[in-house]
C-alpha positions in Angstrom: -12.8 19.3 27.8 -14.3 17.9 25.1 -14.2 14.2 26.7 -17.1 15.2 28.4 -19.2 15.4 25.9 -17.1 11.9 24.6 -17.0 10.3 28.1 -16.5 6.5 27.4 -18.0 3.4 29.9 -17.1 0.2 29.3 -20.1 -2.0 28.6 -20.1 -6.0 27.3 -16.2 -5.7 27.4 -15.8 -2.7 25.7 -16.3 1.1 26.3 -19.8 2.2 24.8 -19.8 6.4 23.9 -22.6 8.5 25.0 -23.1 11.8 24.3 -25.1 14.3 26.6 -27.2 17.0 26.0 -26.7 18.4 29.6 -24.0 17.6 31.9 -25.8 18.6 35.2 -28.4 16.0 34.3 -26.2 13.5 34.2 -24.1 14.1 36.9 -27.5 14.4 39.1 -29.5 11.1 37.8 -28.3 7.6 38.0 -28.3 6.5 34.4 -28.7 2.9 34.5 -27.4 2.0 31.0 -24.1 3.2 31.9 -20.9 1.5 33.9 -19.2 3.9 35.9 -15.6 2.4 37.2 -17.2 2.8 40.6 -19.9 0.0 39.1 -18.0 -1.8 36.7 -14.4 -2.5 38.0 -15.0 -5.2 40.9 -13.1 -8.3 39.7 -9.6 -9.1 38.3 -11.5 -10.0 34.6 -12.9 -6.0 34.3 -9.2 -5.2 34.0 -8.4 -7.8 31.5 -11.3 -6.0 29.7 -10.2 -3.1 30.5 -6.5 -3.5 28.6 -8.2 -4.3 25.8 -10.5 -1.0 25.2 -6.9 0.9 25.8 -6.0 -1.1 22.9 -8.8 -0.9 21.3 -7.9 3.4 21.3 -4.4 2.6 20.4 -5.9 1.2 17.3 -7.9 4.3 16.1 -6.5 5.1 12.8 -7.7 9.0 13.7 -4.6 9.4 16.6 -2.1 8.2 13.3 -3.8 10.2 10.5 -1.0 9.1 7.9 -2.4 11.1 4.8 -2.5 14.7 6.3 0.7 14.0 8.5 3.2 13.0 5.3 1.0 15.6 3.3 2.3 18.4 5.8 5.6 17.2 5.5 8.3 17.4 2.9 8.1 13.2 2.2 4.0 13.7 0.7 2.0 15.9 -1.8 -1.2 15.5 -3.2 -2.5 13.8 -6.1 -5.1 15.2 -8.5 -2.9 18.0 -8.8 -5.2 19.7 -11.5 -8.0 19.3 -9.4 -8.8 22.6 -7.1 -11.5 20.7 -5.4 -9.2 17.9 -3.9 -6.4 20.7 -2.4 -5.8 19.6 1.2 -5.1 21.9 3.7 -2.6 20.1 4.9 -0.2 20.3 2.4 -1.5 24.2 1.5 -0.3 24.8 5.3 -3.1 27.1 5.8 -5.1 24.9 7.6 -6.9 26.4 11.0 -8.7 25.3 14.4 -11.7 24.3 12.4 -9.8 22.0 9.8 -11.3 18.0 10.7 -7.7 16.7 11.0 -7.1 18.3 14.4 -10.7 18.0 15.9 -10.5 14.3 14.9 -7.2 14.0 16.1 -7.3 15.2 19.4 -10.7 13.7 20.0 -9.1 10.3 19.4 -6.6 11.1 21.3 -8.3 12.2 24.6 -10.8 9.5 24.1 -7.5 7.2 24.8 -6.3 8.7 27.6 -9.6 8.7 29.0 -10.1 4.6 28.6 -6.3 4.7 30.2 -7.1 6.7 33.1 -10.3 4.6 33.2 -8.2 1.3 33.4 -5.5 2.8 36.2 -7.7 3.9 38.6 -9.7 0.5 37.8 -7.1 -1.1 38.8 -6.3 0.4 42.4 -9.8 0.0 43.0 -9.6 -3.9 42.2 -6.2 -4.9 43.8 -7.3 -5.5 47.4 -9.1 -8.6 45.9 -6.4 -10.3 43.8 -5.1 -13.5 44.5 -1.4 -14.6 45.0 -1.9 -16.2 41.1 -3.4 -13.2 39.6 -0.7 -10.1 41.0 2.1 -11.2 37.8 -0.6 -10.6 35.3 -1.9 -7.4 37.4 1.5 -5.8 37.1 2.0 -6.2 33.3 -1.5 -5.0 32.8 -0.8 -1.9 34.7 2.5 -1.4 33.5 0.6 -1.5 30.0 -1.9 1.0 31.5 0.9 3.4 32.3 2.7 3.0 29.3 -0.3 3.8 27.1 -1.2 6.9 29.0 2.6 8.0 28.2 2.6 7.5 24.8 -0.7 8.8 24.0 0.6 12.3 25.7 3.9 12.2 23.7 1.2 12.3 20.3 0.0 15.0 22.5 2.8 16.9 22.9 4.3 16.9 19.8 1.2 16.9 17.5 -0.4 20.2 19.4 0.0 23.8 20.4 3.5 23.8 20.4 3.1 21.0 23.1 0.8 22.8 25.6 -2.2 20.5 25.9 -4.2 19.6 29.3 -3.5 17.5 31.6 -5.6 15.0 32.2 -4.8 12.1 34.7 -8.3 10.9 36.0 -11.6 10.3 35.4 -13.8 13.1 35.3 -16.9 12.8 38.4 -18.1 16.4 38.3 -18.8 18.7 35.7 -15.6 20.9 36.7 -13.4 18.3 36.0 -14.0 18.1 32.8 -11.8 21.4 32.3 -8.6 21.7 32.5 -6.3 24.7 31.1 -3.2 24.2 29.1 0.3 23.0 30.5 3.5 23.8 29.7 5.1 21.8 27.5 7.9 21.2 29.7 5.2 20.1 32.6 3.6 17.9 29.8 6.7 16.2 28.6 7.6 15.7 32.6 4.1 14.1 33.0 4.4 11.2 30.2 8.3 10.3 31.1 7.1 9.8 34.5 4.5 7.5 33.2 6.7 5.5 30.4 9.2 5.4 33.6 6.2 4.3 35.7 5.5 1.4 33.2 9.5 0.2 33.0 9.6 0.3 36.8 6.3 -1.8 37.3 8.5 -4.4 35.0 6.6 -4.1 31.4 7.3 -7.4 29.8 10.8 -6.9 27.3 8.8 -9.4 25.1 6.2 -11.4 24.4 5.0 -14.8 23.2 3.4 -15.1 19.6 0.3 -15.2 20.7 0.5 -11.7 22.3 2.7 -10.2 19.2 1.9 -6.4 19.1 1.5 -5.5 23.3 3.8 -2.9 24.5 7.2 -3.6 25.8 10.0 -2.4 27.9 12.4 -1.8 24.6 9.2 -0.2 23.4 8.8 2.4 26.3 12.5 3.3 26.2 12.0 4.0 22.5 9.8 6.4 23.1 12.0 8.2 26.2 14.7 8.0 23.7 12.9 9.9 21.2 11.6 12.5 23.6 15.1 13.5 24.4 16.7 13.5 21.0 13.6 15.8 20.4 14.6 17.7 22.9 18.2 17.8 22.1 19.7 15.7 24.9 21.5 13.5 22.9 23.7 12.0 25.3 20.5 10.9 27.5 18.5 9.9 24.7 21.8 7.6 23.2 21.3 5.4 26.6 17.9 4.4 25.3 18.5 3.5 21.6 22.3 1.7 22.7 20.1 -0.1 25.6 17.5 -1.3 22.9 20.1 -2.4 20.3 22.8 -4.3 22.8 20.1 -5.6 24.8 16.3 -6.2 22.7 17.4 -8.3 20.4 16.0 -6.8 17.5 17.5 -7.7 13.8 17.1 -5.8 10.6 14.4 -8.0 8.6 14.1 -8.2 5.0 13.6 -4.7 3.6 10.4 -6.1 1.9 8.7 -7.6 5.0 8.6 -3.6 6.6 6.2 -2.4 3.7 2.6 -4.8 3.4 0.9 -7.8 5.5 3.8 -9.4 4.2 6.6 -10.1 7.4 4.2 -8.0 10.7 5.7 -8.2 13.7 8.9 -9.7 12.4 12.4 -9.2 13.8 12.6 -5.1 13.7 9.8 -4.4 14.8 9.7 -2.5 18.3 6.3 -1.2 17.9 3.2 -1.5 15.7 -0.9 -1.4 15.1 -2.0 -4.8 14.4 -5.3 -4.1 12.0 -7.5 -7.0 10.5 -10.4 -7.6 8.0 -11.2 -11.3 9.1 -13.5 -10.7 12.0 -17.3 -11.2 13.5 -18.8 -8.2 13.3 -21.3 -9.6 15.7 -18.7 -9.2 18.5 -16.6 -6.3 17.1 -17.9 -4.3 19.8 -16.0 -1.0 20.2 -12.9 -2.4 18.2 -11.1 -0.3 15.1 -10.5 -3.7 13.0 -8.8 -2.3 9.7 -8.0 1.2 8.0 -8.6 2.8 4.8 -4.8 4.2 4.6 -4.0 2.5 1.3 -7.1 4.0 -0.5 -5.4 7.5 0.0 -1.6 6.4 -0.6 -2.8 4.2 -3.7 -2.7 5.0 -7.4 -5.3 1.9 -7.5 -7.2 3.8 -5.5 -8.0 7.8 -4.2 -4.5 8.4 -5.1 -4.3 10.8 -2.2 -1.0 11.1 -1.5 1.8 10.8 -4.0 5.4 11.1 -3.9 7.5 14.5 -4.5 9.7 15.1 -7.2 13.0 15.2 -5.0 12.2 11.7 -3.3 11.3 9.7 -6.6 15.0 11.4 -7.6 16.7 10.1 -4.7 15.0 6.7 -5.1 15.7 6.5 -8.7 19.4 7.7 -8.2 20.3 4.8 -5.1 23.6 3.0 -6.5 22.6 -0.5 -7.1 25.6 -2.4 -5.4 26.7 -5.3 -7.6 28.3 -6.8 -4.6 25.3 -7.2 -2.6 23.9 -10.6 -4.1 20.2 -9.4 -2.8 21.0 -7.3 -6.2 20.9 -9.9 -8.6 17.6 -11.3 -10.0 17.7 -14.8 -11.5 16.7 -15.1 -15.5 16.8 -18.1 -17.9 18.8 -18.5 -20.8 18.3 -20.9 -23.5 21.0 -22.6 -25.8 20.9 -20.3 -28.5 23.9 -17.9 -28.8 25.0 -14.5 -28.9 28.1 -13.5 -29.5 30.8 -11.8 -26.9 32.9 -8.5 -27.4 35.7 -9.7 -26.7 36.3 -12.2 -29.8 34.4 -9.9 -32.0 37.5 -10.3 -34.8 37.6 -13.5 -34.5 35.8 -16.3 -37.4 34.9 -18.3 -34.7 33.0 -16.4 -32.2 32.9 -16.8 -28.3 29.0 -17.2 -27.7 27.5 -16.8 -24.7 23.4 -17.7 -24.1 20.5 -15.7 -25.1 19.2 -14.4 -21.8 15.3 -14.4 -21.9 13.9 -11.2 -21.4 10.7 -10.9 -18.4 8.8 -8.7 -16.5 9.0 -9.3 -13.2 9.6 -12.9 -13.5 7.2 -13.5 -16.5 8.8 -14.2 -19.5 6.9 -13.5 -22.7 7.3 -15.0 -26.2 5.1 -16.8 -28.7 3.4 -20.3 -29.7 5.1 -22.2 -32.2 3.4 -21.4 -35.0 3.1 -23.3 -38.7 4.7 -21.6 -41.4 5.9 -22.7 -45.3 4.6 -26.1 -45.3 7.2 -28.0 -43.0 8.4 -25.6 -40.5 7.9 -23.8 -37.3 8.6 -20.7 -35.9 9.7 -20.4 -32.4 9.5 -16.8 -31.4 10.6 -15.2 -28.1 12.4 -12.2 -26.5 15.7 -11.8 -25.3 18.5 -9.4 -24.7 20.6 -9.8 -27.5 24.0 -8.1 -28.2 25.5 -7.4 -31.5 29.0 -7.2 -31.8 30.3 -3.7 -33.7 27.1 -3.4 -35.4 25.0 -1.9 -32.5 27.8 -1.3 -29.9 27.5 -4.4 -27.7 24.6 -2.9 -26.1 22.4 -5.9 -24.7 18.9 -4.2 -26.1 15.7 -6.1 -26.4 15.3 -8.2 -29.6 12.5 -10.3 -30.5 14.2 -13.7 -31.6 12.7 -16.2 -34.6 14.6 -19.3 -35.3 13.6 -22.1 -37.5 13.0 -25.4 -36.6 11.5 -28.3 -38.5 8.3 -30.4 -37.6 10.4 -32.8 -35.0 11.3 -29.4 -33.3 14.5 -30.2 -34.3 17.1 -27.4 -35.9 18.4 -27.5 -39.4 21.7 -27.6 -38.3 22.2 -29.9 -35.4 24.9 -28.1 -34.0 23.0 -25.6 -32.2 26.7 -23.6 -31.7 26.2 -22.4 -35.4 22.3 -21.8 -35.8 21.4 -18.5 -37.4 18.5 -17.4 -35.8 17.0 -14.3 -36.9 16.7 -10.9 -34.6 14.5 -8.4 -34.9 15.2 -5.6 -33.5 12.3 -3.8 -31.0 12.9 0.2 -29.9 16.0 0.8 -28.3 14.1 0.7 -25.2 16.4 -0.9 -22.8 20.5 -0.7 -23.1 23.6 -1.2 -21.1 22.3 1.2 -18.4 19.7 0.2 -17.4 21.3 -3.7 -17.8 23.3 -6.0 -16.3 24.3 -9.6 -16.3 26.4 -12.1 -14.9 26.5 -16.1 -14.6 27.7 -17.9 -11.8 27.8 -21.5 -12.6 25.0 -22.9 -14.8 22.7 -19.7 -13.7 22.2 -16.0 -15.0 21.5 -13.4 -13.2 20.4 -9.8 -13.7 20.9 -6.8 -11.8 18.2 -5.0 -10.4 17.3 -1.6 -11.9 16.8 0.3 -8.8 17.7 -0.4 -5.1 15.7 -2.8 -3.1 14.7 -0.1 -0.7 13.2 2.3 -3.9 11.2 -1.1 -5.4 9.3 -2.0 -2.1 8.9 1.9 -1.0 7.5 3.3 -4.2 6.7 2.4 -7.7 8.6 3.8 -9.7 8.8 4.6 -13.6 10.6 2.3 -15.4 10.9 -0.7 -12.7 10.9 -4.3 -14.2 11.4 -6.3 -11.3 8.9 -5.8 -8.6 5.2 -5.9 -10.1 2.5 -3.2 -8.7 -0.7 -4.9 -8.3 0.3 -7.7 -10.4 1.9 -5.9 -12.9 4.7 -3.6 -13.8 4.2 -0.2 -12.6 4.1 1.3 -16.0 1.1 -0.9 -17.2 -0.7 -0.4 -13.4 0.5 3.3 -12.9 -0.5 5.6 -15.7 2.5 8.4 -14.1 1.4 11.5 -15.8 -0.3 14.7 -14.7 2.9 15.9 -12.3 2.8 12.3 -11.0 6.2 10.4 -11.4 6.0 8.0 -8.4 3.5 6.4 -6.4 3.7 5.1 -2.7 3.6 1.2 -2.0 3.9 1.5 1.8 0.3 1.2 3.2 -1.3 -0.2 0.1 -1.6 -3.9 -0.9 0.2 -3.8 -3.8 1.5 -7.3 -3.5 -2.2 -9.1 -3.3 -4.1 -7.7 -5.1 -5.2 -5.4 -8.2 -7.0 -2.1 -7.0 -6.8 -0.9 -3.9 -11.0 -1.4 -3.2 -10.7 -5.0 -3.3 -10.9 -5.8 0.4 -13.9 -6.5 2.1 -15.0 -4.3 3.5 -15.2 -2.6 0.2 -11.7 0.3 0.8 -10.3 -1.9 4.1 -6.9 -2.5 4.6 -5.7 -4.8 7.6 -1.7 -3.7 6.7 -0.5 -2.6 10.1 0.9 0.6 11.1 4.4 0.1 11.4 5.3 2.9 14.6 9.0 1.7 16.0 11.4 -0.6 14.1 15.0 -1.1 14.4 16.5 0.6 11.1 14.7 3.7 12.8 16.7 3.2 16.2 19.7 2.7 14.3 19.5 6.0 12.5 19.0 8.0 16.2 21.5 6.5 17.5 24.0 7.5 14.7 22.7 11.0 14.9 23.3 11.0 18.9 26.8 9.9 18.4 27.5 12.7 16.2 25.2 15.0 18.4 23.3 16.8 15.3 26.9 16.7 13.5 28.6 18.8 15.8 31.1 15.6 17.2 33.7 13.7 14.7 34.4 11.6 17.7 31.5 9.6 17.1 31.4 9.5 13.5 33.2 6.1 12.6 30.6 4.3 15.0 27.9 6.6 13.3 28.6 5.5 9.7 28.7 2.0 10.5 25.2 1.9 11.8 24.0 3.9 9.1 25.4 1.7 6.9 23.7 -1.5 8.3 20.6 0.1 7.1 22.3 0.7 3.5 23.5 -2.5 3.2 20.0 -3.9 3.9 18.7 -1.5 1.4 21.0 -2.9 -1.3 22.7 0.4 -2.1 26.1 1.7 -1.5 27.7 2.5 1.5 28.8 5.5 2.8 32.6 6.5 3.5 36.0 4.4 2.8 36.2 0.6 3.4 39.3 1.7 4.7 37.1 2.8 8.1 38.2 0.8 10.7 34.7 0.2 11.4 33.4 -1.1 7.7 32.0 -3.9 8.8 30.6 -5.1 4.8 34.1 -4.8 3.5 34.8 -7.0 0.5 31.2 -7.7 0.3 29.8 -4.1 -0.4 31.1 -1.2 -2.8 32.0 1.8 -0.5 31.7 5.3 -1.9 35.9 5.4 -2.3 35.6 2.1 -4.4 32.9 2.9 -6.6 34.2 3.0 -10.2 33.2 5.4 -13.5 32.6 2.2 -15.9 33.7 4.6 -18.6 36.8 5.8 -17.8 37.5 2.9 -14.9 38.4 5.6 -12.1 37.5 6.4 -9.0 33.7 7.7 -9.9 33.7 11.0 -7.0 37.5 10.5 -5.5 36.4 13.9 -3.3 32.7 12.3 -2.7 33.9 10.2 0.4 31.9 11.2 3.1 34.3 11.9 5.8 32.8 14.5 8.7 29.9 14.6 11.2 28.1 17.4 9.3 28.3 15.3 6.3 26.7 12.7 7.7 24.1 14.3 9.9 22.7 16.3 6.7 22.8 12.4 4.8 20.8 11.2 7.8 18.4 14.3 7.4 18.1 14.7 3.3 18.7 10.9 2.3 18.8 7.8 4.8 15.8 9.0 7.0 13.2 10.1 4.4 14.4 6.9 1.9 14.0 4.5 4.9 10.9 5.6 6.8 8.8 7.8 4.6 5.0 7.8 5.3 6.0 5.4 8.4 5.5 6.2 12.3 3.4 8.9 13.9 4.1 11.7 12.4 7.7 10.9 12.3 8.7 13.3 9.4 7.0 16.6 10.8 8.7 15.7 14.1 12.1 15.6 12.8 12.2 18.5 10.5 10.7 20.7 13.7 13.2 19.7 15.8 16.2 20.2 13.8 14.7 23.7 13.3 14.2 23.6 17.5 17.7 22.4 18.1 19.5 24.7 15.8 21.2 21.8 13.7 23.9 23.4 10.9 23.3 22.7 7.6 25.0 23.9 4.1 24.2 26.9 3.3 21.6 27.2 0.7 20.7 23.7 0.8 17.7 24.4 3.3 18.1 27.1 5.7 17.1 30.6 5.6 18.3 31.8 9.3 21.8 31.7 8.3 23.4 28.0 7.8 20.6 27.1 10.3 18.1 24.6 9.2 14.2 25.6 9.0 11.7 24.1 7.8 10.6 27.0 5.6 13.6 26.8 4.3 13.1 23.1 3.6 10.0 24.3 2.0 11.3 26.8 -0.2 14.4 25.0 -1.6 12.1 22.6 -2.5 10.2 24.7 -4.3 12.9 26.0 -6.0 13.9 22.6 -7.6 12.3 22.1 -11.3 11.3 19.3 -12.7 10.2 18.4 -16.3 8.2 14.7 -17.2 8.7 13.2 -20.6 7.5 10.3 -22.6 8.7 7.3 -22.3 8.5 4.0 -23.7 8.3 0.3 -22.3 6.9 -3.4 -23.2 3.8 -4.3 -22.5 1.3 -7.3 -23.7 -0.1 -7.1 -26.9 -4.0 -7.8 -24.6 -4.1 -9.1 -21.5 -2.3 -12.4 -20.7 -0.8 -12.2 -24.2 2.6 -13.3 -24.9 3.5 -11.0 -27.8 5.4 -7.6 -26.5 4.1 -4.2 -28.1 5.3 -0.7 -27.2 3.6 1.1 -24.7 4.1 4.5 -23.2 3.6 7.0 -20.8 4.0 11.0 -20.2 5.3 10.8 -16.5 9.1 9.6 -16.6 11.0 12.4 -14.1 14.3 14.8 -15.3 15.5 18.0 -14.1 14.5 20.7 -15.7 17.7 21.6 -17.2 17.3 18.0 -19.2 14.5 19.9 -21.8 14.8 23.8 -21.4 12.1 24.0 -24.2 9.6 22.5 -21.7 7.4 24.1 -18.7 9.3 23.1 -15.3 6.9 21.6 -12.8 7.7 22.4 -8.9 6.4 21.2 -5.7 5.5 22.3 -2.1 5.1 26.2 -3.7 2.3 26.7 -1.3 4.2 25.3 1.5 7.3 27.6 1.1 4.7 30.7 1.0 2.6 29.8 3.8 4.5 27.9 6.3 5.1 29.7 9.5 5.0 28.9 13.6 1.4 29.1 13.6 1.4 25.5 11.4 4.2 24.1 13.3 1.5 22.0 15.2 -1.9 21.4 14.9 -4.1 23.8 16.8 -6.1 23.0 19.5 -9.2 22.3 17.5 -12.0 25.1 17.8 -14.7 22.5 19.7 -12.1 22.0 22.4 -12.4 26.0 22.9 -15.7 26.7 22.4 -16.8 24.1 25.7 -13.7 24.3 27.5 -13.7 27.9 29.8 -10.0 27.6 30.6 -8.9 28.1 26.5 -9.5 31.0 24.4 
């Protein structure tokens, strides 16, 4: 094995890594710089040390590896696009044994099994000394032993060689024990239950106090048994787990925007996660893995990496934004000056309604008073504004000037009938895009894109949530096949390029493995078993559709269910309404049957809701839908009859064309100016089909050529076989 030449001692608290040049050497001479668990475990304190180098491996960013695991998947593609130099094998799928990913991976990987077989056998070796006071603490620390070993083999199992990986459940003493041959996959999979069962029957902590936020727990262990069966298609076991964690763990959905930065870690949801930090002593660091440089590769701001596909910004962009849901509605000031209503558009005497004052993400823009003709000032701002008759009661942007003498008082002192003067901007925003309502003495707007697409991605065109402290169109240049940008993983919220951390590229966002919405959407897959059950499907859909109602979009199937829980405070598919003709919008669009729902869960609510999240959690599910033979529509993504594959994935991906066209928005004249001029950019997404004059662009065309079994995994990575006899 490769640990060998890895092989990891604890020293000053943590485990210090040597590397030597001849294994007979060492195992012959005593080398007295290094603490064997013979030499160092002898007091109840080594295994609180102990816990914390497991953690310590739990924490290498190398076992997650969040850029070439979404960039194999169909939720990631690369940036630079134009530039041959920056192709990643990874999303090519022609990677091999020699590609870093997998070497780096596995050698994270084994490292942390190593410091967790380390820390069991530790712990035998010190429990004849404990006290009565010190056993309660023991057990939790070897429950978290246990529990670590098991998780870091179900990375194993599912990450490489089609899950046959060694076994390795002690620490190496001679020189043949460093090599061990592959396992099954079934054997491996048999070995980590047993030690996530290990860790729930030692009585792993269900929770812990704040000052512990992040350890392992019971709810956490069964989260991960849960998912190894529903990978291996045992849905009715793995249903146990995910209903025992949601009647039981008392988990609650959290705001959908405290999932995505620093902003809400460790909150309500979360089951499992990698705490990271930038604010530490370096001078007693040790061993630790502080921070990560994920957002530098997810970030526009920063090596732009990873973007997001075509067909994901599309599904993002295309979320209904439910009117009901009052998350929806963004508040806005309005001013006493009038425009006039529709509705009394005959009429001498108008109806007026207020201006609304148009903003950016909360920052409204208009300018100074100014002198002008002697004894008067104008007060310029900008504001929707609608027209009656003349410009179709659209509410488009106007910039507003209305004349007021020195006093700042108006000519005519009933403000009711002032005249001010509208200037009309590019029709750059209209009714679509749009929408107002007041509720007492305050106006609100509705949001232009779900709550879930604003704090996942950045998207072309969004006014509401800023992207490094400004709309996405002024931070974002989206051209170049690049339409969307991802905003999990980076600190978009606080600050202005990615680099800004210190250490220059560091990012202390935490690595969010496990959270509720995640158990909610297994669950509703096990009830429907892949989408082969209706009798589940009513109790399906209604936990789907707590995660939709978070998200602020609309919810699936009829408020007529017995089991719509959000009725009369959510639109449901059946009651969504075409504003043009005031029918039902899709009267056959109500999502009514298993299969139905299971290909939502698989094409919409997973990717839209957990992309670039977990450990791999994307590769994962599309292999074992393949593995498990789930149905889908013909056409839509399989190629082995109506079976899903992920080849098939690939290539209708591939076969889905997309155009990018100008577009136009506000922006400030300089910066921190209040005057509005028209920008634009080159990267706002449409089908194809939209401009048939135009050169389609396509993604994942190397993927649907080259994808096969043999990058179905990683490989076992060619150092592992050159040193270890037992692989070829």
């Amino acid at each position: 094995m490769k640990i060998k030449k890895i092989l990891s001692i604890f020293f000053l608290g943590s485990i210090c890594i040597f590397t030597f040049p001849s294994c007979e050497d060492f195992l012959t001479e005593t080398n007295p710089n290094v603490l064997t668990t013979d030499i160092y475990y002898t007091k109840f304190s080594d295994c609180k040390s102990g816990l914390t180098a497991v953690y310590n491996a739990f924490k290498q960013p190398n076992i997650y590896m969040p850029v070439e695991e979404n960039l194999r998947s169909d939720v990631g593609v690369q940036g630079n696009k134009f530039r041959s130099a920056f192709d990643n094998t990874a999303y090519l799928q022609n990677f091999n044994d020699a590609a870093p990913a997998p070497n780096n991976k596995w050698a994270a990987l084994y490292k942390a099994v190593f410091r967790a077989n380390q820390l069991i056998e530790g712990l035998d070796k010190v429990e004849p000394t404990l006290t009565e006071s010190q056993r309660t603490e023991f057990q939790q620390i070897k429950a978290q032993a246990f529990f670590f070993r098991g998780l870091f083999y179900f990375y194993l199992n599912t990450s490489f060689n089609h899950g046959r990986v060694p076994i390795i459940d002690y620490v190496p003493k001679s020189e043949a024990e460093f090599y061990r041959p592959v396992s099954e996959s079934d054997q491996v999979i048999e070995f980590y239950r047993s030690d996530l069962k290990k860790a729930l029957e030692l009585g792993l902590n269900d929770s812990w106090d704040a000052d512990n936020a992040g350890r392992a727990t019971s709810y956490a262990a069964k989260a991960i048994l849960g998912k190894s069966f529903l990978y291996a298609g045992d849905y009715a076991t793995a249903k146990g787990y995910f209903k025992d964690i949601i009647d039981n763990g008392g988990y609650q959905l959290a705001d959908v925007s405290d999932n995505m930065t620093t902003k809400g870690e460790f909150n309500s949801e979360s089951i499992l996660e990698v705490s990271y930090t930038t604010a530490y002593n370096t001078e007693f660091a040790g061993d630790s893995q502080l921070y990560n440089q994920w957002g530098m590769g997810f970030s526009k701001k920063g090596w732009n990496t990873v973007i997001v596909p075509f067909w994901l910004v599309e599904e993002y962009e295309e979320e209904y934004v439910d009117p009901k849901n009052d998350n929806n509605w963004e508040i806005v000031n309005y001013d006493s000056y009038r425009y006039q209503s529709d509705d009394n558009a005959e009429n001498e005497e108008y109806d007026y309604k207020p201006d609304i004052i148009y903003n950016q993400a909360g920052k409204e823009y208009g300018y100074e008073t100014m002198s002008a003709n002697g004894d008067t000032i104008l007060v310029s701002s900008y504001v929707f504004h609608q027209f009656p008759q003349k410009y179709d009661y659209e509410p488009r942007v106007y910039r507003r000037v209305v004349k007021k003498n020195l006093n700042g008082e108006d000519y005519i002192p009933d403000a009711k009938h002032v005249n001010p003067q509208y200037f009309k901007l590019a029709g750059v925003f209209n009714y679509k895009n749009f929408k107002f309502k007041q509720v007492g003495e305050k106006m609100y707007r509705l949001r232009e894109y779900s709550r879930r697409a604003s704090y996942s991605i950045a998207i072309n065109g969004d006014e509401t949530v800023n992207f490094y402290q400004q709309i996405p169109q002024l931070t974002a240049i989206f051209h170049n096949q690049e339409s969307g940008y991802f905003r999990k993983l980076c600190n978009w919220d606080i600050r202005t390029k990615e680099n800004e951390g210190t250490p220059v590229n560091s990012s202390d966002i935490n690595l969010r493995l496990i959270r509720l919405a995640d158990i909610y959407l297994m669950y509703a897959e096990c009830l429907i078993k892949g989408g082969t059950d209706e009798t589940g499907f009513d109790e399906a859909l209604m936990y789907v559709n707590k995660v939709r109602q978070r998200a602020g979009t609309m919810l699936m199937g009829s408020e007529d269910n017995a089991k719509a829980e959000f009725k009369g405070n959510a639109t449901y598919q059946n009651t969504v309404i075409n504003e043009e003709t005031g029918e039902p919008a899709d009267p056959n669009g109500t999502m009514s049957t298993a299969s139905e729902l299971m290909e939502h869960l698989m094409y919409v609510e997973r990717p839209l809701e957990l992309c670039v999240e977990g450990h791999a959690l994307r590769v994962n599910d599309l292999r074992r839908w393949e593995d498990n033979g789930v149905e889908v529509s013909t056409g839509v993504a399989g190629t082995s009859g109506n079976k899903f594959s992920v080849k098939g994935r690939f290539t209708y991906l591939s076969q889905q064309k997309f155009i990018l066209e100008t577009t136009y928005y506000w922006k400030p004249k300089t910066v921190g100016s209040l005057e509005l001029v028209l920008g634009q950019n080159w990267g706002k997404q449409y089908r194809a089909s939209y401009n048939p004059t135009k050169t389609p662009w396509v993604d994942y065309a190397h993927a649907a050529a080259n994808y096969d079994d043999n990058v179905a995994y990683w490989p076992i990575p060619n150092t592992e076989i050159m040193s270890n006899p037992y692989i070829d």
